[in-house]
BAFI-3210 file (N, C-alpha, C; in Angstrom, 3 decimals, decimal comma, padded with zeros to 6 digits):
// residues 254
n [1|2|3|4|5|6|7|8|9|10|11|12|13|14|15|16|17|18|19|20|21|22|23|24|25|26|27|28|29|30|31|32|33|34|35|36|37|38|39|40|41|42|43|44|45|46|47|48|49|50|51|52|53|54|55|56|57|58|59|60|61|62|63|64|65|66|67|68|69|70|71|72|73|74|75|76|77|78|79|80|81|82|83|84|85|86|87|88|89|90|91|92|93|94|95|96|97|98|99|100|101|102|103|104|105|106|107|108|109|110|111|112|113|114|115|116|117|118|119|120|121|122|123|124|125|126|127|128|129|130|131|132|133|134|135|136|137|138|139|140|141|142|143|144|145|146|147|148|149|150|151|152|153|154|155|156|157|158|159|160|161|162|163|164|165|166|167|168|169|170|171|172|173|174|175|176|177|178|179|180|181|182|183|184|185|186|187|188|189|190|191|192|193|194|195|196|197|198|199|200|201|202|203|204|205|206|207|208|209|210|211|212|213|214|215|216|217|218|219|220|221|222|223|224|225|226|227|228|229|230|231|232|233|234|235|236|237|238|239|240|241|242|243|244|245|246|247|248|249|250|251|252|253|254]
n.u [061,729|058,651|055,728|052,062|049,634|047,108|043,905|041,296|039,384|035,947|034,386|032,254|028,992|028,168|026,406|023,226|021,078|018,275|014,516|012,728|015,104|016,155|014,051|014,000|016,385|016,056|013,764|014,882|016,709|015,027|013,664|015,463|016,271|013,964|013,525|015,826|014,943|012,678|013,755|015,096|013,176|011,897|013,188|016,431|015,708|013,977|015,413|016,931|015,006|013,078|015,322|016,251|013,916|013,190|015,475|014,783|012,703|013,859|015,178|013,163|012,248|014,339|014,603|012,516|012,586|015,173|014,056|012,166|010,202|006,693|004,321|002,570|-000,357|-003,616|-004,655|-006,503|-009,397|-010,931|-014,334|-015,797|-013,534|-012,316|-009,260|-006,495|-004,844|-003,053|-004,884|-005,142|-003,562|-004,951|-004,676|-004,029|-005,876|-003,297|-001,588|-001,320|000,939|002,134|004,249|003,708|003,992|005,717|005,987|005,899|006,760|007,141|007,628|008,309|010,543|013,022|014,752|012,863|010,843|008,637|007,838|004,950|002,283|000,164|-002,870|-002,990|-002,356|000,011|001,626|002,058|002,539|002,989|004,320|006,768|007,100|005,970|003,886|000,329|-002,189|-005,960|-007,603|-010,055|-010,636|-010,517|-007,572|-004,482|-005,205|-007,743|-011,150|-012,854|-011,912|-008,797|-006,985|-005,057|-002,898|-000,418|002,521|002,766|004,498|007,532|008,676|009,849|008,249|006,375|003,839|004,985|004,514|002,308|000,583|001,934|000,873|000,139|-002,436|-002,353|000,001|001,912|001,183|002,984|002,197|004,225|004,793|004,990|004,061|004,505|003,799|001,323|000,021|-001,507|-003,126|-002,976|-005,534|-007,464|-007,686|-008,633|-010,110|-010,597|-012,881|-011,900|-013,677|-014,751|-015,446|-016,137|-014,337|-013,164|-015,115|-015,810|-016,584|-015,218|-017,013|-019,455|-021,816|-023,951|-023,473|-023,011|-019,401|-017,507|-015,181|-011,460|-009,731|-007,379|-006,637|-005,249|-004,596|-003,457|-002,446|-003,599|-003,576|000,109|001,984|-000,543|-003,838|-005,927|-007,644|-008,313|-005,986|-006,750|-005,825|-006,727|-006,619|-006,939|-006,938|-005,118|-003,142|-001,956|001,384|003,212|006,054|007,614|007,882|009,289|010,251|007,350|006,752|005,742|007,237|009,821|008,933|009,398|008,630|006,010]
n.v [-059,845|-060,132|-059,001|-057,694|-058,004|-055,505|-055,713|-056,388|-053,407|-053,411|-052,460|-049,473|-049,916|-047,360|-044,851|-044,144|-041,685|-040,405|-040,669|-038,350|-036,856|-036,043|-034,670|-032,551|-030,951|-029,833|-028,798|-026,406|-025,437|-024,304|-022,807|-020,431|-019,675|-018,976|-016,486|-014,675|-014,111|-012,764|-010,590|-009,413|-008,718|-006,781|-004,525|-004,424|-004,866|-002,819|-000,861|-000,457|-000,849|001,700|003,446|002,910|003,669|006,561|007,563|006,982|008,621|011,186|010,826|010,900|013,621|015,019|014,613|016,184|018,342|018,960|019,010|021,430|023,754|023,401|025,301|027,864|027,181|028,756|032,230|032,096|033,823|033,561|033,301|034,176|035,085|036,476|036,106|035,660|032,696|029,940|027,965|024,557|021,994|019,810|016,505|013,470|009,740|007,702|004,789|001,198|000,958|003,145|005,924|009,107|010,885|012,628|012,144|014,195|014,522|017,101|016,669|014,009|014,465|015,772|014,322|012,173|011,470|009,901|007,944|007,712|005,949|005,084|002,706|000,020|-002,402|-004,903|-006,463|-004,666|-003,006|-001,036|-002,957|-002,251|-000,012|001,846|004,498|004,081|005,048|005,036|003,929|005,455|007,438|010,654|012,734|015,299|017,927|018,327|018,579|016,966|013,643|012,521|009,907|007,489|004,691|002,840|000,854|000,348|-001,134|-003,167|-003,150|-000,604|000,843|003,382|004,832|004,901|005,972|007,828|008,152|009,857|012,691|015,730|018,142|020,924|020,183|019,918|018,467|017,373|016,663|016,232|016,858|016,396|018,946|020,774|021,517|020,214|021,491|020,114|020,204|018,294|017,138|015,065|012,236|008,415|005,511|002,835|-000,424|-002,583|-003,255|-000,738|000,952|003,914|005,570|006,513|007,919|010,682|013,345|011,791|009,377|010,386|009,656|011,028|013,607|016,019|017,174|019,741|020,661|019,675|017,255|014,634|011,605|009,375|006,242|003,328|-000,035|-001,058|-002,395|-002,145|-004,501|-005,715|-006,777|-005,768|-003,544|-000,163|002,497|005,984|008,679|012,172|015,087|018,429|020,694|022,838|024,388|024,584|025,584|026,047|024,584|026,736|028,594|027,288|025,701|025,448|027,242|025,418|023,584|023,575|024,387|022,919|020,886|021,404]
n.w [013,872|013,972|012,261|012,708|010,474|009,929|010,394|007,799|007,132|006,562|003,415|002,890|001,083|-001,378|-000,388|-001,509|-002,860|-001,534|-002,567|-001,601|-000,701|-002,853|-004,155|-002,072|-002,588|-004,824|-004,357|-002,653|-004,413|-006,489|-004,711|-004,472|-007,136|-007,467|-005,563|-006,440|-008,603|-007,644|-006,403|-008,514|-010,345|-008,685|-007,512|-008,254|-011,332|-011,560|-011,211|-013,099|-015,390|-014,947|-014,955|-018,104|-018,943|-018,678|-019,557|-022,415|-022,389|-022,324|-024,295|-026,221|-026,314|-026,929|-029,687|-030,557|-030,074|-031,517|-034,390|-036,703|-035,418|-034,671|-036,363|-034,333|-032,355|-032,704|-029,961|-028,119|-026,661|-023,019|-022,562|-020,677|-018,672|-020,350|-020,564|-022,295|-024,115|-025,427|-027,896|-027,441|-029,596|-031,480|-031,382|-032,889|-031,967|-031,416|-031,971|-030,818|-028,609|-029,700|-029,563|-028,338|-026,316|-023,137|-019,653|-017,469|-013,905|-011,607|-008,987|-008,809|-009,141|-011,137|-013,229|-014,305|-016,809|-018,565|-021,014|-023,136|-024,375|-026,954|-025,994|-023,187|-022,930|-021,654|-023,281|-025,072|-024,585|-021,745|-020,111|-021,726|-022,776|-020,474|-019,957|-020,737|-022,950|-022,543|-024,973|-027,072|-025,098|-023,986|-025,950|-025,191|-023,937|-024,464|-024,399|-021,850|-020,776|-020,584|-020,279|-018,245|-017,810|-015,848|-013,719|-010,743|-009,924|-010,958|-013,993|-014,464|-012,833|-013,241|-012,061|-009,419|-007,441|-006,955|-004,917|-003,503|-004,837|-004,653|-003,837|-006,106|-007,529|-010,242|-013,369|-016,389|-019,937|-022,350|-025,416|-029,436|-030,422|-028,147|-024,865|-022,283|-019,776|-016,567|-013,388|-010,348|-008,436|-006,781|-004,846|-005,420|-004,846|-006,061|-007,368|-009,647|-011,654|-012,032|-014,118|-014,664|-013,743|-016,414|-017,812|-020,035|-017,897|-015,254|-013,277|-013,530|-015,218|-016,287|-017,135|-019,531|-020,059|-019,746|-019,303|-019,211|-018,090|-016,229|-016,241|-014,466|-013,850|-011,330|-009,800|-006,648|-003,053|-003,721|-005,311|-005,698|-006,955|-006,009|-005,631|-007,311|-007,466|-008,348|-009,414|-010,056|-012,123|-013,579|-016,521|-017,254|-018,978|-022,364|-024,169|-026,638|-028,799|-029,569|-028,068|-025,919|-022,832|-020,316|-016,913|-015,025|-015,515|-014,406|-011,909|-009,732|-006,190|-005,054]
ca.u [060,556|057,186|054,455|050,541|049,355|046,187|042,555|040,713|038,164|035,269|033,740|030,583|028,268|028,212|024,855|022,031|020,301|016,744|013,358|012,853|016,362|016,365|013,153|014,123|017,461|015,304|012,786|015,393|016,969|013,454|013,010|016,637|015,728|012,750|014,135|016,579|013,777|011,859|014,972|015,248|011,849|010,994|014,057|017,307|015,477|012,925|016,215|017,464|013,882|012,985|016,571|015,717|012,580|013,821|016,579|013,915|011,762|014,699|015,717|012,382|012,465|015,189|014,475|011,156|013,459|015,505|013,157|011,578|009,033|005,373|003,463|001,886|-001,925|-004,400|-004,509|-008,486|-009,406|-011,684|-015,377|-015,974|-013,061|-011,220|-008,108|-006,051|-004,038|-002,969|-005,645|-004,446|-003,521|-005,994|-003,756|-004,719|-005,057|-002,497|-001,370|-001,064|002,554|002,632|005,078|003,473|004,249|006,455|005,248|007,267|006,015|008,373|007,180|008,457|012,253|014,019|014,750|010,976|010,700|008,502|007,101|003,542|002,080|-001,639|-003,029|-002,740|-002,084|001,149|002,575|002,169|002,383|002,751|006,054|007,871|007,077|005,757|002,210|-000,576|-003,335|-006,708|-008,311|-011,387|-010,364|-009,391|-005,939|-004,100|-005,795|-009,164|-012,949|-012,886|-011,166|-007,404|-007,126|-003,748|-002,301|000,830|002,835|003,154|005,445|008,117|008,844|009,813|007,101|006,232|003,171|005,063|004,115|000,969|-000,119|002,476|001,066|-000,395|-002,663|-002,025|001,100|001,485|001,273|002,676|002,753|005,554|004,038|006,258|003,560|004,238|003,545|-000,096|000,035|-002,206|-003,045|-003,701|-006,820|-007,799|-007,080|-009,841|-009,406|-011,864|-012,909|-011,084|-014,560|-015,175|-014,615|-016,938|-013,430|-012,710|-016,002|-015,890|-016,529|-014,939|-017,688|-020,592|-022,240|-025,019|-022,533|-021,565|-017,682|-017,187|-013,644|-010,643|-009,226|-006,115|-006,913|-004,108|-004,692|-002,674|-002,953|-003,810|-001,962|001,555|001,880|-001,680|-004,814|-007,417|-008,110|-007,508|-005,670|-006,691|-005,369|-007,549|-006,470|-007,680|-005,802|-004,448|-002,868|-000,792|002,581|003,933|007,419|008,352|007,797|010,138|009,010|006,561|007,157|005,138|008,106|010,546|009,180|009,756|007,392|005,577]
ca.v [-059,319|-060,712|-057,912|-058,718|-057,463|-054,681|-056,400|-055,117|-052,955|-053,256|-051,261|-049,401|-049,414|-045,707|-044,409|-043,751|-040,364|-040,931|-039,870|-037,609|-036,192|-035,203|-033,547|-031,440|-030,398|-029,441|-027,389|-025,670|-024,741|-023,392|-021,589|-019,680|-018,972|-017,651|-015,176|-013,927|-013,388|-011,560|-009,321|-008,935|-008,092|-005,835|-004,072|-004,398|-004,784|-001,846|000,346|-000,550|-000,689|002,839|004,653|002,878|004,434|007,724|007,926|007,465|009,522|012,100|011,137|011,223|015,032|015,778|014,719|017,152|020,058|019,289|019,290|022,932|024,500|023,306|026,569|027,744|027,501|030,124|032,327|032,493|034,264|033,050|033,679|034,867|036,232|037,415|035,686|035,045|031,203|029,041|026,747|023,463|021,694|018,139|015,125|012,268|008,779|006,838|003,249|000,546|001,070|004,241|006,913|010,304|012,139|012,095|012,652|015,106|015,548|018,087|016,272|012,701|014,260|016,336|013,097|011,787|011,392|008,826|007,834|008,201|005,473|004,241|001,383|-000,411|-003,883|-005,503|-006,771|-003,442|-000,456|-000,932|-003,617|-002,084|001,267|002,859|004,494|004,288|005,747|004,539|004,161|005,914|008,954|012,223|012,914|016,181|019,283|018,445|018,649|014,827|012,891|011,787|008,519|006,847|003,823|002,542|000,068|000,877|-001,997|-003,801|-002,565|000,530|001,454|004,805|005,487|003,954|007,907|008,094|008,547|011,377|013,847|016,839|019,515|021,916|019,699|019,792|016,961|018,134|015,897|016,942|015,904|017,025|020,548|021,915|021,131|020,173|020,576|019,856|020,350|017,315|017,779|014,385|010,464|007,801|003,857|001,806|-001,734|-002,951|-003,254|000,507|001,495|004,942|006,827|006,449|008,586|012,220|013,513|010,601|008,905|010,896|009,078|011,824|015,337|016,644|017,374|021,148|021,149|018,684|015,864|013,716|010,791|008,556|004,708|002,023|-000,905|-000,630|-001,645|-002,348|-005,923|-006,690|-006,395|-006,339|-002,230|000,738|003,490|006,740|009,981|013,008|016,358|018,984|021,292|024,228|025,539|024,468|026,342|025,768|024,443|027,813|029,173|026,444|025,098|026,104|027,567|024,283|021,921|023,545|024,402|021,701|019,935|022,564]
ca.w [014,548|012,874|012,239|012,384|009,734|010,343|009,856|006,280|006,944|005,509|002,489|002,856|-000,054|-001,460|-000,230|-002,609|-002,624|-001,656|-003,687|-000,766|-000,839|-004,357|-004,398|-001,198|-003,467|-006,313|-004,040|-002,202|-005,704|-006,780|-003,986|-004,427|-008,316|-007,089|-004,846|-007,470|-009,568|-007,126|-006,223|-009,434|-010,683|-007,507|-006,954|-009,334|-012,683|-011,476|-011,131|-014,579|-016,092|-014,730|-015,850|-018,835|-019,975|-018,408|-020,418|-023,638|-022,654|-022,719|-025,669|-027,459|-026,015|-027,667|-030,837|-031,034|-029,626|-032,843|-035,421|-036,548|-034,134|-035,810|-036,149|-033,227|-032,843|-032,392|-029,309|-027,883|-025,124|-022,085|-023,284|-018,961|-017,695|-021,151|-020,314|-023,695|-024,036|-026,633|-027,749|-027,360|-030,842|-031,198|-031,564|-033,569|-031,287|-031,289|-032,376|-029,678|-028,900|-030,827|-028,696|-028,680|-025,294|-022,318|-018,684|-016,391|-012,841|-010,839|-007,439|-008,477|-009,641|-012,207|-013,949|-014,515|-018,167|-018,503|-022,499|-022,506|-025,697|-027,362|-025,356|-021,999|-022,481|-020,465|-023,685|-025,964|-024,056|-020,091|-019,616|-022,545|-022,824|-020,160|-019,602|-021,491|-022,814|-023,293|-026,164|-026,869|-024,289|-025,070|-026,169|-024,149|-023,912|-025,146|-023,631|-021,730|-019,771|-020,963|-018,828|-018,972|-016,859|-015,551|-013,140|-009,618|-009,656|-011,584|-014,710|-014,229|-012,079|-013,572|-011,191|-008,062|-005,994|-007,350|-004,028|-003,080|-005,161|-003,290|-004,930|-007,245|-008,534|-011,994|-014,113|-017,393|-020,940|-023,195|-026,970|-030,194|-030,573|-027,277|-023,559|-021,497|-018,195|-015,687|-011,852|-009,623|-007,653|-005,516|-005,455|-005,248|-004,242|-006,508|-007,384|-010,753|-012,546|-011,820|-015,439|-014,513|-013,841|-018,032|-018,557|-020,232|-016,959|-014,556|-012,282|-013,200|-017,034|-017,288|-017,061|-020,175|-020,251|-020,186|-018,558|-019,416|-017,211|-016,833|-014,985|-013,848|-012,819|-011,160|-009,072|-005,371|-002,952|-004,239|-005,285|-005,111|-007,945|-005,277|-006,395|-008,307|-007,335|-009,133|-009,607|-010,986|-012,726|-014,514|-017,357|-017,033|-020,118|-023,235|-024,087|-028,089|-028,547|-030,184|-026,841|-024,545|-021,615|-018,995|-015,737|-014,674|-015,427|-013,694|-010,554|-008,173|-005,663|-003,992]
c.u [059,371|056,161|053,010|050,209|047,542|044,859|041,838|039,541|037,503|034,625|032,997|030,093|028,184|026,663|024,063|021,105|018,939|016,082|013,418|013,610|016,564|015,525|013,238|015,356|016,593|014,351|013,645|016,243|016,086|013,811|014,107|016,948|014,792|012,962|014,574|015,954|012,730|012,260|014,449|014,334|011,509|011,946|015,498|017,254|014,544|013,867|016,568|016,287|013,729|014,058|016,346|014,822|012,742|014,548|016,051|012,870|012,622|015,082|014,437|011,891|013,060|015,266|012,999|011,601|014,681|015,402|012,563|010,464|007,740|004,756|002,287|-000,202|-002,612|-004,575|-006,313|-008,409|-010,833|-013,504|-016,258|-015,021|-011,829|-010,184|-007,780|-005,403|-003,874|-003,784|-004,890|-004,720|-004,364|-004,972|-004,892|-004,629|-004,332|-002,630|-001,558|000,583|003,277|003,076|004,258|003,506|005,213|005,776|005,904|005,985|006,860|008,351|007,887|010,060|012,264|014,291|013,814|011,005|010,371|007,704|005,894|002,898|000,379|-001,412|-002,644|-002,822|-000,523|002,247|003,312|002,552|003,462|004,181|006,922|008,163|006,832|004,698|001,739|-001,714|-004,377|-007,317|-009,874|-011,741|-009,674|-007,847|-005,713|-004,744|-006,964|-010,622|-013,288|-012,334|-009,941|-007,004|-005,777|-003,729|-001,011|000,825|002,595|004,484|005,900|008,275|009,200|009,090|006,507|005,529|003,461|004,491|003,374|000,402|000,716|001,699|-000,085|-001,094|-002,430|-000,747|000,779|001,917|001,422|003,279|003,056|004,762|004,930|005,557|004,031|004,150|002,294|000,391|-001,272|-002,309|-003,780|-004,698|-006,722|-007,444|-008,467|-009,116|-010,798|-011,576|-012,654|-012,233|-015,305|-014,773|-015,028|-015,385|-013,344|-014,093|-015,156|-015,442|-016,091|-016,392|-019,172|-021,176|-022,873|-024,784|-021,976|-020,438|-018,033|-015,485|-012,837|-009,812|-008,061|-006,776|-005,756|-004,187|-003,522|-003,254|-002,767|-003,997|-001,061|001,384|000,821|-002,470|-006,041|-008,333|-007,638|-007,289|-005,918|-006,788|-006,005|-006,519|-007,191|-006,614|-006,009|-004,164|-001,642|000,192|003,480|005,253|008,304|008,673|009,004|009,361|008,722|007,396|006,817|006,147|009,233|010,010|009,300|008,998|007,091|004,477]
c.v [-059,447|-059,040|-058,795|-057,287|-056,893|-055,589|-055,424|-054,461|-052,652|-052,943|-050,724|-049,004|-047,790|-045,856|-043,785|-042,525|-041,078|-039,685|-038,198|-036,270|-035,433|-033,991|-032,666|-030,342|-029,418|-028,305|-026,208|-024,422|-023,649|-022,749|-020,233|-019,047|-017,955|-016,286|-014,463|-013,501|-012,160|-010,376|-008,584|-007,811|-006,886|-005,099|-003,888|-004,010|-003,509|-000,894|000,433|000,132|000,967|003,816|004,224|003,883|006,186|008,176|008,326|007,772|010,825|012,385|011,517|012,953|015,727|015,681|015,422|018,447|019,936|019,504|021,272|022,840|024,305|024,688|026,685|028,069|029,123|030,585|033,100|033,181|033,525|033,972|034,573|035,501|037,196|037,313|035,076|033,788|030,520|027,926|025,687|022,546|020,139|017,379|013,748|010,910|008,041|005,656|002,340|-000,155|002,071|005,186|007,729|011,306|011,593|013,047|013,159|015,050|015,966|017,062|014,766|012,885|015,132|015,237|012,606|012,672|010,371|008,915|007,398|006,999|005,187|003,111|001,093|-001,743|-003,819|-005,455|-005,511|-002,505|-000,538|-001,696|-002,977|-001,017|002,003|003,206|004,407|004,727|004,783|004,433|004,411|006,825|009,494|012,130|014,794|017,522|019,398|018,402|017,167|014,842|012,183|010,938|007,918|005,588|003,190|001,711|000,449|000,157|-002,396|-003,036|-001,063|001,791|003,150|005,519|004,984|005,117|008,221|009,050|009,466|012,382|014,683|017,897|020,427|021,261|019,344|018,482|017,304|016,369|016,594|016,285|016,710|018,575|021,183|020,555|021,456|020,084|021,127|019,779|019,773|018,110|016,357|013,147|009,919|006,650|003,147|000,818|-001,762|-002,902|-001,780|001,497|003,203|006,113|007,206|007,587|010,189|012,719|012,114|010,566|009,722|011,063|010,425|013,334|015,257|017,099|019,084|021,659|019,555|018,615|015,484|012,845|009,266|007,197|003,747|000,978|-000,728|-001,781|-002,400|-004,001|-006,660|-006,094|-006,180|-004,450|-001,648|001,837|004,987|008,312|011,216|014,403|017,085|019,951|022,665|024,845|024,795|025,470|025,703|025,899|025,683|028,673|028,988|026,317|026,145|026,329|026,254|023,356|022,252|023,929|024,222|021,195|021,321|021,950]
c.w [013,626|013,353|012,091|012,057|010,333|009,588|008,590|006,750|005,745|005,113|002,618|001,646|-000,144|-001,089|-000,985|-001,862|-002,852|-002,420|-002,584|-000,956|-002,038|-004,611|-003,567|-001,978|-004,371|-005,394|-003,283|-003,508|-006,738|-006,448|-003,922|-006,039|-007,833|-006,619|-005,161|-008,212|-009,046|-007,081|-007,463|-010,021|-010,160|-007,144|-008,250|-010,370|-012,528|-011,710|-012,508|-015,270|-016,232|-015,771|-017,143|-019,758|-019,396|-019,561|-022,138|-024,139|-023,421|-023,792|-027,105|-027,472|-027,066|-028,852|-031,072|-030,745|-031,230|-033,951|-035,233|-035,894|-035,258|-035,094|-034,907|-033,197|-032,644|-031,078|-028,714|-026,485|-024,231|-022,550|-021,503|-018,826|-019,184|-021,497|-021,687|-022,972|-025,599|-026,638|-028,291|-028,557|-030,774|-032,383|-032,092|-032,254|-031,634|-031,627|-030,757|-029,552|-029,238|-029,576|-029,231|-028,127|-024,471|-021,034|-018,221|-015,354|-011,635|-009,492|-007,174|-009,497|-011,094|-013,637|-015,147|-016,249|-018,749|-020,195|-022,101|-024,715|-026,049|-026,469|-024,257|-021,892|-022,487|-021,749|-024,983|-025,536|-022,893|-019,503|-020,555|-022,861|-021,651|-019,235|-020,921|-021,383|-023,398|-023,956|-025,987|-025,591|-024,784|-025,077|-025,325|-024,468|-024,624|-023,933|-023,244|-020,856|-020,840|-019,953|-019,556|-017,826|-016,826|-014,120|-011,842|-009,060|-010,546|-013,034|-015,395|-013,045|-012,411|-012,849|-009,720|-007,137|-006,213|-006,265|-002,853|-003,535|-004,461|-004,527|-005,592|-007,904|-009,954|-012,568|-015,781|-018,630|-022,035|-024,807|-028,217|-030,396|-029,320|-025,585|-022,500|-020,442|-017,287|-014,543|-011,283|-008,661|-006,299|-006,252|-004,825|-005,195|-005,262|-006,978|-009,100|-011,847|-012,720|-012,917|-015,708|-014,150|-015,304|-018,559|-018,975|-018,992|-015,840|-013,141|-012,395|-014,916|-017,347|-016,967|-018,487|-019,469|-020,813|-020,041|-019,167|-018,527|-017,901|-015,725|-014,789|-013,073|-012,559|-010,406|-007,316|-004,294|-003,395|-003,859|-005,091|-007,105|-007,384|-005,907|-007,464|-008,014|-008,240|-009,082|-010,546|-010,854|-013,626|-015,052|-017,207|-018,065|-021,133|-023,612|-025,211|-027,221|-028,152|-028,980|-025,832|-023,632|-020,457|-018,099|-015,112|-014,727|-014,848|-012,214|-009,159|-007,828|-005,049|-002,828]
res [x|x|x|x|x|x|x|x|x|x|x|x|x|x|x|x|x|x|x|x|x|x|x|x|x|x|x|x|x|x|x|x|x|x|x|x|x|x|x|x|x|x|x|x|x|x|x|x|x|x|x|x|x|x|x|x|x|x|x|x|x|x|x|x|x|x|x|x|x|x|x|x|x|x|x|x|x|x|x|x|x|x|x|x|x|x|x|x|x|x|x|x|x|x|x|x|x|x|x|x|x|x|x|x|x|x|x|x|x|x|x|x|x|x|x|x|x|x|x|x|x|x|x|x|x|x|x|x|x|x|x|x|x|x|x|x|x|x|x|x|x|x|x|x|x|x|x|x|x|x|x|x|x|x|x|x|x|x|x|x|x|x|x|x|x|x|x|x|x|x|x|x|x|x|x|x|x|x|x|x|x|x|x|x|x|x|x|x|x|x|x|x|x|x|x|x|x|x|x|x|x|x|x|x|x|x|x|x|x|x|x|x|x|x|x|x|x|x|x|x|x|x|x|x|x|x|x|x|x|x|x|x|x|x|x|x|x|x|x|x|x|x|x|x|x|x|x|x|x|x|x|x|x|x]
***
């Protein structure tokens, strides 16, 4: 019985990846870095970042609660209504970078222990630390304006609730003498060149400063640079280590 043998089929050249083809590979690969990066950035690394600087704020807490109690200042009374207080000890400024407080504010968590440093540039202060303060404003519990700034995004975001906080919430900074705290008043929306919050008195050049400010900036809105979100307070009362902490840091959001 003869067989007929099957005809050869024949070969096809392997097919060459076109210019086209490659560069659609390559942008689709981009665009799937990218994404991971965004996650990352805006979400994942914010959770890390955050517990992060939480964690050393906490810890720079606890090393000023282990050291001895620096002597407590002098106790003045109100020159109107009589009212004694501890006058609030004057802090040298700061380095750029230099740790010297930690922020608590009852309203944004139990947790909230954010490091508080000199300066407000990205690569000194603000991605690696924290908040910052700016140079050439008062330091905590003085006759001025104490102006600080922080993220709203990425990096922790330290001021991401800026625009939760509700009046009379306290805004207290933990420093190794003792504890400033302060009671938010109102929020403002201004244009990035609006450097008139940073005055003594914020927004108003020709007021002496009789009362002391915290003033609180970020960027406005979330994921943008087009404003500036900003947060005003005024101070309330310091409270030596030797003492322990205020009623102000424990008592919740009210």
């Amino acid at each position: 019985m003869s067989t007929v043998a099957e005809p050869l089929r024949a070969r096809r050249p392997p097919r060459r990846a076109s210019v086209a083809g490659v560069l659609g590979e390559i942008l689709i690969t981009a665009g799937v870095v990218l994404l991971l990066y965004v996650v990352w950035q805006l979400w994942i690394g914010d959770v890390i970042y955050g517990a992060e600087r939480n964690a050393q704020g906490a810890e720079l807490s606890q090393q000023w609660e282990a050291r001895a109690d620096p002597p407590p200042p002098p106790v003045v009374a109100d020159p109107e209504t009589g009212e004694k207080a501890w006058e609030p000890p004057v802090m040298p400024e700061p380095g750029d970078g230099e740790r010297f407080g930690v922020m608590h504010v009852p309203r944004w968590g139990e947790d909230y222990r954010m490091p508080v440093a000199g300066g407000v540039t990205r690569a000194g202060t603000l991605d690696p630390i924290g908040i910052g303060h700016y140079p050439n404003t008062e330091m905590p519990g003085q006759v001025g304006n104490f102006a600080l700034a922080g993220h709203r995004t990425t990096f922790g975001k330290p001021f991401a609730e800026i625009a939760s906080l509700r009046v009379g919430d306290a805004i207290v900074v933990e420093t190794e003498d003792g504890w400033f705290t302060y009671r938010f008043r109102t929020l403002e929306y201004v244009r990035p060149d609006e450097v008139d919050v940073l005055l003594d008195v914020p927004q108003a050049p020709d007021v002496p400063a009789d009362e002391a400010y915290i003033t609180l900036t970020a960027c406005s809105p979330r994921f943008s640079l087009a404003e500036r979100i900003i947060a005003y307070g005024i101070f309330e009362s310091f409270q030596p280590r030797a003492e322990g902490a205020p009623a102000s840091l424990t008592e919740g959001a009210t």
